[in-house]
N, C-alpha and C positions, 0 to 999 in steps of 0.2 A: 336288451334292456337290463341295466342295473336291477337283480333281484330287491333291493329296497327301495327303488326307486317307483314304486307302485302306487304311491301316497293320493296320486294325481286321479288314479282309475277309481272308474266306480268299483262297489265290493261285486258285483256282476263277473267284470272284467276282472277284477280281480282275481277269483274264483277260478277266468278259464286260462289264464295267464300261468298260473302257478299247475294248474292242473286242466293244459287245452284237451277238448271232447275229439273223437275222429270223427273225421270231414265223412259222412254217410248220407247220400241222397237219397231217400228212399220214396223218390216221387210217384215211381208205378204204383207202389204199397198207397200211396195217399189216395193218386186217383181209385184203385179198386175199393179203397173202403168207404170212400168219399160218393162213390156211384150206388155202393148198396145201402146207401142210406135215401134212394130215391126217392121212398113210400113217404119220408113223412116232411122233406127239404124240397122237392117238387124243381123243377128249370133247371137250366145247366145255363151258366158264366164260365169266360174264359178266363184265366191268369196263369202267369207262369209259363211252361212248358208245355201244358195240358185243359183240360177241360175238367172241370170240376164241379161237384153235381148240388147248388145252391138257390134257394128261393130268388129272384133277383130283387125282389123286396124285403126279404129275409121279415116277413110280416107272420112267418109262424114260428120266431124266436121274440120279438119284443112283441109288446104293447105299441099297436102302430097309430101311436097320436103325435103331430108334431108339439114340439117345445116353442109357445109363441109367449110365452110368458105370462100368461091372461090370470093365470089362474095362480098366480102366485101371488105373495105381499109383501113385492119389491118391483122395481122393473129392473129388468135383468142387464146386466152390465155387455159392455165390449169387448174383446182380448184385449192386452196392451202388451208392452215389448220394454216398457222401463223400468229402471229399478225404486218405485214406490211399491206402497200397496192401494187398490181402487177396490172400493165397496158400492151397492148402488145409493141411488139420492134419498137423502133422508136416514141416512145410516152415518154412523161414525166410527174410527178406529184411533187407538192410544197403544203407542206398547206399556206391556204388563211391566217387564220383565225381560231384562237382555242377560246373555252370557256373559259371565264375570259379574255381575250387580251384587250386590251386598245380601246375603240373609242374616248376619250378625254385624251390631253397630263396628267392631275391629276390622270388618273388609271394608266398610263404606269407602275406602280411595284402593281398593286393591287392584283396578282395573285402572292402569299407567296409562297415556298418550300413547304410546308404543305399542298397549295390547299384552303384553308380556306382564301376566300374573304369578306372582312370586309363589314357591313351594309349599310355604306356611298359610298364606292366604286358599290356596287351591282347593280346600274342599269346604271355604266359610263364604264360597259366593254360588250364582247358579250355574247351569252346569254348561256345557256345551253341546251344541247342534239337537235343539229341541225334539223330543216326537212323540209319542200317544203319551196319553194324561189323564186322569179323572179328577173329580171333584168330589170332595166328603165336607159333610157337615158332622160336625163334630161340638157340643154342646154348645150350640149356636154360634161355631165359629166356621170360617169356611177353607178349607184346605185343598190345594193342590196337590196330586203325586203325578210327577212330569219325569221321563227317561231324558237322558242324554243319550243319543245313542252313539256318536261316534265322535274321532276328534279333527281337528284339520292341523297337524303340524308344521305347518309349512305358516301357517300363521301363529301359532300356541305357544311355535318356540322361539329359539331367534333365527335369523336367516343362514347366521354360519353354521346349524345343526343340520340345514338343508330337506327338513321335512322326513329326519329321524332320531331318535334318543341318542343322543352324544356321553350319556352320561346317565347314572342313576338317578339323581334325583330330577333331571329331564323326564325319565320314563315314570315316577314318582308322580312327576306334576300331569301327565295324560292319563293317568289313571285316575286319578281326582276327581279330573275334569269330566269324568264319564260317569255313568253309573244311573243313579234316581234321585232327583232333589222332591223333598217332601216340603212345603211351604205356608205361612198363613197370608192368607188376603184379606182384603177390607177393605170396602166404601170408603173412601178418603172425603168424599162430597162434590171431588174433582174428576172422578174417574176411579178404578183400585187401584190398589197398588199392594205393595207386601208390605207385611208388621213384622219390623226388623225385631230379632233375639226373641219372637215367639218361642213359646216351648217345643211346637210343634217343628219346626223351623229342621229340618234334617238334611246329610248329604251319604247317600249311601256309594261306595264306590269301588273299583274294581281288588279293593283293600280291606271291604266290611267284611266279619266273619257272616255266615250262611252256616242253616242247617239242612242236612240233605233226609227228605223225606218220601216214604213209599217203599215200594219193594228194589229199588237199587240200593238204599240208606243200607250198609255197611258191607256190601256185597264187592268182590275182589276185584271190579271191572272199576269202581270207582278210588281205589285205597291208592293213595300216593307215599313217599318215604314221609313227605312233612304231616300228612294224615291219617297212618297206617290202620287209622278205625275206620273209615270213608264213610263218617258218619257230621266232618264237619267242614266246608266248602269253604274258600275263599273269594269273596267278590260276586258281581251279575255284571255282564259284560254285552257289549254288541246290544242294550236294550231298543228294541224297535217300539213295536204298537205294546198296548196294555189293555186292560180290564179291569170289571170291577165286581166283586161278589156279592151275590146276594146278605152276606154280612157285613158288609159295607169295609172289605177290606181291597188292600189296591193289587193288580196283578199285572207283572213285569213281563216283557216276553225277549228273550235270548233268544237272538238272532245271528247272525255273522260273526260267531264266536271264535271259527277256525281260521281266521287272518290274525289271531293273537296270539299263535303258535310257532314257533319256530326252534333252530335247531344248532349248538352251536360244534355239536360232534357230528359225530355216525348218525343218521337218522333211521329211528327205530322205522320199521313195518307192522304199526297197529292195526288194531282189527277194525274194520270200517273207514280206514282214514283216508282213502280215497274216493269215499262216495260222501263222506262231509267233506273234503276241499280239504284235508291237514296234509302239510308238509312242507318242506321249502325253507326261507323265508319268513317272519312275520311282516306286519305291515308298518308295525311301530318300532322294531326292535326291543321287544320286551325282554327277550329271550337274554340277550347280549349283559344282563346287569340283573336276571331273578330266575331262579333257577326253575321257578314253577312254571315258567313259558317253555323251558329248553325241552323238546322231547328227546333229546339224548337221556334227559335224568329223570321229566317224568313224563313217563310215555302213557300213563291213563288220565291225568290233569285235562285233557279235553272231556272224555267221559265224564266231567264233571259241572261241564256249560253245555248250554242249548235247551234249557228248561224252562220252564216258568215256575216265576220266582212270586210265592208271598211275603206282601210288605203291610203289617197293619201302622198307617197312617195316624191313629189316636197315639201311640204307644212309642215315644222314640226309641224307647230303651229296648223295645221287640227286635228279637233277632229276626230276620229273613228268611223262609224255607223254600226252598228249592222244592217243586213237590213231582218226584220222579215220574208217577203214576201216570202222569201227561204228556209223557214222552219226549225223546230228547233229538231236536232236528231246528231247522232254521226259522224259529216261531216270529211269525206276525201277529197277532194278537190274538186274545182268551176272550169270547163271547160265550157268557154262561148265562143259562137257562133254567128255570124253575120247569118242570116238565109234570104234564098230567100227571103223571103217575105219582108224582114226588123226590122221583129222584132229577140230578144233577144233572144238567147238560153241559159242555164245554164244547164250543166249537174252536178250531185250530186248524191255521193253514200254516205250509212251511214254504216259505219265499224263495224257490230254484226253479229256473227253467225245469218243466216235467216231474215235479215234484206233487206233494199230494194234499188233499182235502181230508182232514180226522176229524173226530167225534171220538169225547170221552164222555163214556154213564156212569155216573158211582152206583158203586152195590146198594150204598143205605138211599133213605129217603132223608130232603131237607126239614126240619120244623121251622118257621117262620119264626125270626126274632129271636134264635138261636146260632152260636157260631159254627158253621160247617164245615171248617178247615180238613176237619179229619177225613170228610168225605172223599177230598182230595189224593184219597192214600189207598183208596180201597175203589177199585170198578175197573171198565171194560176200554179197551182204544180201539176205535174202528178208525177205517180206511172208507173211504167214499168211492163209490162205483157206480159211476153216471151210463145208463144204457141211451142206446141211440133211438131209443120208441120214446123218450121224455121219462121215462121212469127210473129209479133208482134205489140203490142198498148199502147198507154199511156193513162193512164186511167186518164180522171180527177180527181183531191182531191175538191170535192166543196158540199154544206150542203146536193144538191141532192144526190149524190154517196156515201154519209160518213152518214148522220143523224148528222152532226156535224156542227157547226156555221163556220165560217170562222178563227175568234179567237182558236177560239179549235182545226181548222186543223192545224195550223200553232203552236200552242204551244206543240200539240199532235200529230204530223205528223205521228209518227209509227202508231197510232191507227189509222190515219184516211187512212193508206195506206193498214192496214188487213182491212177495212173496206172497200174500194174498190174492194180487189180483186187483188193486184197484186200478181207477182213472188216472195216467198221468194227467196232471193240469198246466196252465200257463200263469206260473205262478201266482198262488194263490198268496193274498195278502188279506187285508180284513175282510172277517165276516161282523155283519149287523144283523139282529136279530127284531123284527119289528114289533115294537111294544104294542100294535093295535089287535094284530092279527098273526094266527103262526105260523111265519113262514120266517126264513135267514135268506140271506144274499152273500155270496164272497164275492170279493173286486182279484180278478186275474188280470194282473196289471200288464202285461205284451211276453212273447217268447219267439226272440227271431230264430231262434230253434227247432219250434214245430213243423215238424212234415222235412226235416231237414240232417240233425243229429240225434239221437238215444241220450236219454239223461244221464246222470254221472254213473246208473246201476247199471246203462246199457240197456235198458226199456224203452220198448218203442215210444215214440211220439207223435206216430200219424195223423192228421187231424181226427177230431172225435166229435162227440156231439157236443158237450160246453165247449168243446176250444177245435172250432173247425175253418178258422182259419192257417192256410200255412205262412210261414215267416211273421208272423202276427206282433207288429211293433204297434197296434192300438191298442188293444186290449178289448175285454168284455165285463159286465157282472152275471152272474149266474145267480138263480134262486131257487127255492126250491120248499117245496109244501110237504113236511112228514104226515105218512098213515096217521087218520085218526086226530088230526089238531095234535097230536103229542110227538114232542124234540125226541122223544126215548124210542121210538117205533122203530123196524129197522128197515121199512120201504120207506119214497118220497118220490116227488112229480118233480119232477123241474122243470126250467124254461129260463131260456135270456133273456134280464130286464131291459139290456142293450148290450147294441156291440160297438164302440166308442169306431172312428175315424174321420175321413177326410173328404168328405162330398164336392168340395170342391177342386180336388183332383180326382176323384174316381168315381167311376157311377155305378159301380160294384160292392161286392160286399168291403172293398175298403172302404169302403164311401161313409161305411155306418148301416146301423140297424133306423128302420122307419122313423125312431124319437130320436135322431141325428139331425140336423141341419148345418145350414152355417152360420148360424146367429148363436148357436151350442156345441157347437163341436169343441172336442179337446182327446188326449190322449191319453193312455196309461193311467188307468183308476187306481189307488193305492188304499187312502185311509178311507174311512166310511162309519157315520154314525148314523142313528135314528135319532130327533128330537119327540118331544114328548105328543106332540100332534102326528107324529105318523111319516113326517117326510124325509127322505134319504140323504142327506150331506153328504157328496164325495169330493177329495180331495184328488188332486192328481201330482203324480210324481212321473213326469215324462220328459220330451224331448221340448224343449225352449228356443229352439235354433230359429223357426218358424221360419224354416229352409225346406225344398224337397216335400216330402211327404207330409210335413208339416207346417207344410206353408198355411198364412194365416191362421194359426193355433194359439199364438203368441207364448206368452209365460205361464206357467202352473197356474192350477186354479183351481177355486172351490165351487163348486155346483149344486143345487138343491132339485131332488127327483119325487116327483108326485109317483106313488108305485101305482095308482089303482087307474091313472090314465096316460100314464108312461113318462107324461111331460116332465121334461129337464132343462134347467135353468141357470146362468150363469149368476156367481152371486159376488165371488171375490179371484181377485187376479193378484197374484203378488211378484215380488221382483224377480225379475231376470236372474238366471242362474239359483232362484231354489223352490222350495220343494216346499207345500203345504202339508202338515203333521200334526195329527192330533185335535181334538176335538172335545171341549166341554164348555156347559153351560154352569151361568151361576143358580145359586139356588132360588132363585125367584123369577128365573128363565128370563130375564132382561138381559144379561150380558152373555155373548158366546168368548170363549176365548181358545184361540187358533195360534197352532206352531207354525212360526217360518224357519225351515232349515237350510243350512248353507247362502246365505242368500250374497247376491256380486254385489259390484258395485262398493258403495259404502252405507249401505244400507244396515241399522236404520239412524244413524247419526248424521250422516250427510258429510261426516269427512272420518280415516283414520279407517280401521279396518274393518270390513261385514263382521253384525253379529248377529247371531240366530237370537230368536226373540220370539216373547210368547206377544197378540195383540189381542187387546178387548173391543168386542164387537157392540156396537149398539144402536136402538132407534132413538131419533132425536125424539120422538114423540113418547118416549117411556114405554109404549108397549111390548109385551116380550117376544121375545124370536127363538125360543127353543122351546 
């Protein structure tokens, strides 16, 4: 395969394409650890090669209530296979907000018949391939802070570039296109929609300066020739999921940063660069026309993505900081927590096959209706360490437990996270934290890898206790109850709120966990929120082929989870070929509005090319839904 020719792969494949894992079967290792976990998994099912030692109702990992829909206030929809989107009856949908749309009255025609938005227009419209989002109110106004996370060049540019930067101001315009659109809405009477040349009206992008903050902010791991202070960043890149602070400020999360690297000399051998995926290659050609992508010239400019980025949303003129202290690896989103004690939670998952589950505490405590930003600069990064009896620890990241300085935990977080000891996982993607009761959930979205290959560090993978399936292309959510009602404790219980699959091909633990059926079933849990009643919204970003293993699954989809009787609920189905992203309510909890990314077809115009789009959800009866 053409090293640029990669445009087409997911960032997954991507990953193993540039940097393939060795082929290690390490199934004895599965069965033996999978057998002493008898005591508290009970029956033996076959699969595979072997015998593997699983509940066959897997009824002491969920909540074994089926999902009939009774108890919900919708009736819950069907899979479909087309390129609309379907909500259930008595619900409506509008889009918000499409790719290329206007935030200032000068782009309102900047999105041609073609699709091909000019250079100048590129960062005055919304961004592309939508994904997590928040909502702020802001003196009675209401504002959105939405990622772009990625781009699709193969549609962005024209076809004779062939889904790569042909030129600089080609690679100019993908950068644009990416980044965080900050936006106002408003009741139009007809639906919302955006209030064009708002003040608030922002496009942050892979061009905005950034300040780098915490204990890596000016340390030599991050200093480049165009930065030699490495005290000020360029751009937030790859943004996947987000968050929001307790100060009502917006939080970014840098994800797939290292497909924006490439090389057009000698390529250096940097420290870690094989276990974040650098080398090769970029996926866009950045490299070829800005020298800040080339690691021939600057070989620490990745050192300086994979963070979470703060963006205060009131303030356009705010610079961005990068807050190091959170560590630097493949973040899916920032779920923070006000904790008994008073200080800071953060929960954080990094999206790789076998990758891990963190916790960060700040040292201080929060005051309520004070800004905490600083807190962000100062406290502790654990590692999550799931035991197979249901119990669990967060293991400190600090020089004792790692052999590693503090600089080096923080710019090398995966290393210092096999070096502690935790769990690897099946990638962990959002955590939700439930506003009713203390407990969080992360969505491990599938890992055809577990029980099969070592993650990029060479850490086992054998099934474990959250991710005990091998070759695991459904996925699960895990949850878990910290010591005490307090996020700051360093024990917790866990337990599977489910384990997503295919009942009607397997009557095993593919089959799904007991709140599985086939009227709910679905694959690969990704995004996930809480609304303000307590119920779980998961989105899915899985296989759509509704071939094989996931025969009758149909397209992605949004599902709503009662946590305290397990039931799970189909709520929204969207087009063929994309992916549900991002989740917020408006401020009067009448309208949800939901990312569709990538989506086929010609969706959502019905002719001319897919565009990712944010839709607003609502009951025809005015009552609210979040």
């Amino acid at each position: 395969m053409d090293e640029h020719n990669t445009v087409d792969l997911s960032w997954d494949d991507f990953d193993e394409h540039r940097n393939p894992r060795p082929d290690e079967n390490g199934f004895d290792t599965v069965v033996e650890n999978a057998i002493s976990r008898r005591g508290f998994m009970g029956g033996v099912v076959a699969f595979g090669s072997g015998a593997i030692v699983f509940g066959a109702s897997l009824s002491g990992f969920a909540t074994p209530a089926k999902a009939d829909g009774h108890e919900f206030p919708f009736k819950p929809i069907q899979t479909a296979t087309d390129h609309e989107v379907h909500v259930p009856e008595g619900y409506k949908t509008q889009v918000l907000v499409r790719y290329g749309d206007a935030l200032f009255s000068e782009a309102q025609d900047a999105y041609p018949a073609d699709g091909l938005i000019s250079l100048d227009m590129s960062d005055k419209v919304f961004g592309e391939n939508t994904d997590g989002m928040e909502l702020f109110e802001v003196d009675g106004k209401q504002l959105i802070a939405v990622n772009s996370e990625y781009c699709n060049p193969k549609i962005n540019l024209p076809a004779s570039s062939e889904g790569i930067s042909a030129s600089a101001d080609e690679a100019a315009l993908l950068k644009n296109i990416q980044g965080v659109t900050v936006f106002e809405i408003a009741d139009t009477g007809n639906g919302y929609g955006v209030v064009l040349d708002s003040p608030f009206n922002r496009r942050i992008t892979h061009e905005t300066e950034m300040t780098l903050a915490g204990p890596l902010a000016g340390h030599d791991l991050v200093k480049t020739n165009a930065d030699p202070s490495g005290m000020t960043a360029k751009g937030t890149m790859n943004n996947c999921g987000s968050g929001k602070t307790l100060w009502n400020t917006y939080l970014t999360c840098e994800e797939n940063f290292n497909g924006y690297f490439g090389t057009t000399g000698e390529e250096p051998v940097g420290e870690g660069y094989t276990r974040y995926g650098i080398g090769g290659k970029s996926r866009y050609g950045y490299e070829l026309f800005d020298a800040r992508y080339d690691l021939s010239k600057e070989s620490n400019e990745p050192h300086r993505h994979g963070f979470i980025t703060e963006i205060d949303p009131a303030d356009p003129a705010s610079t961005p900081i990068k807050r190091t202290a959170l560590g630097r690896f493949k973040h899916e989103n920032a779920e923070m927590v006000h904790a008994s004690d008073g200080r800071i939670v953060v929960y954080l998952g990094d999206d790789e096959r076998g990758e891990y589950l963190y916790r960060f505490v700040s040292a201080g405590v929060y005051t309520e209706g004070t800004y905490g930003g600083d807190l962000l600069n100062d406290g502790t990064l654990y590692v999550a360490k799931f035991n197979d009896d249901q119990t669990g620890e967060w293991l400190p990241l600090t020089p004792e437990t790692t052999g590693m300085d503090v600089a080096e935990i923080l710019c090398f977080t995966r290393m210092a996270a096999s070096a502690a000891g935790g769990t690897t996982m099946d990638r962990p993607e959002w955590v939700a934290a439930n506003p009713i009761k203390v407990e969080a959930y992360c969505a491990l979205t599938n890992n055809r890898n577990r029980g099969v290959k070592p993650n990029a560090g060479g850490d086992d993978t054998s099934v474990n206790g959250p991710n005990p399936r091998e070759t695991n292309h459904y996925g699960q959510i895990v949850r878990w109850t910290p010591a005490g009602e307090n996020h700051a404790a360093d024990d917790f219980a866990w337990d599977l709120y489910v384990m997503a699959g295919n009942p009607t091909v397997y009557d095993n633990q593919y089959g799904g966990s007991d709140n599985v059926n086939e009227g709910n079933m679905f694959n690969s849990p990704d995004g996930m929120a809480f609304d303000s009643t307590g119920y779980l919204w998961i989105q899915t970003d899985g296989d759509d082929d509704n071939e094989g293993d996931f025969e009758g699954q149909g397209n992605n989809q949004m599902l709503v989870g009662n946590t305290e009787t397990g039931a799970i609920a189909r709520f929204m189905t969207v087009p063929n070929g994309a992916e549900v992203t991002g989740l917020c309510w408006s401020a009067d909890k009448k309208v949800a509005f939901a990312g569709i990314q990538h989506p086929g077809g010609s969706w959502p115009d019905g002719a001319g090319k897919p565009r990712s789009a944010i839709v607003a959800i609502w009951r025809e009866d005015g009552v609210a839904i979040g």
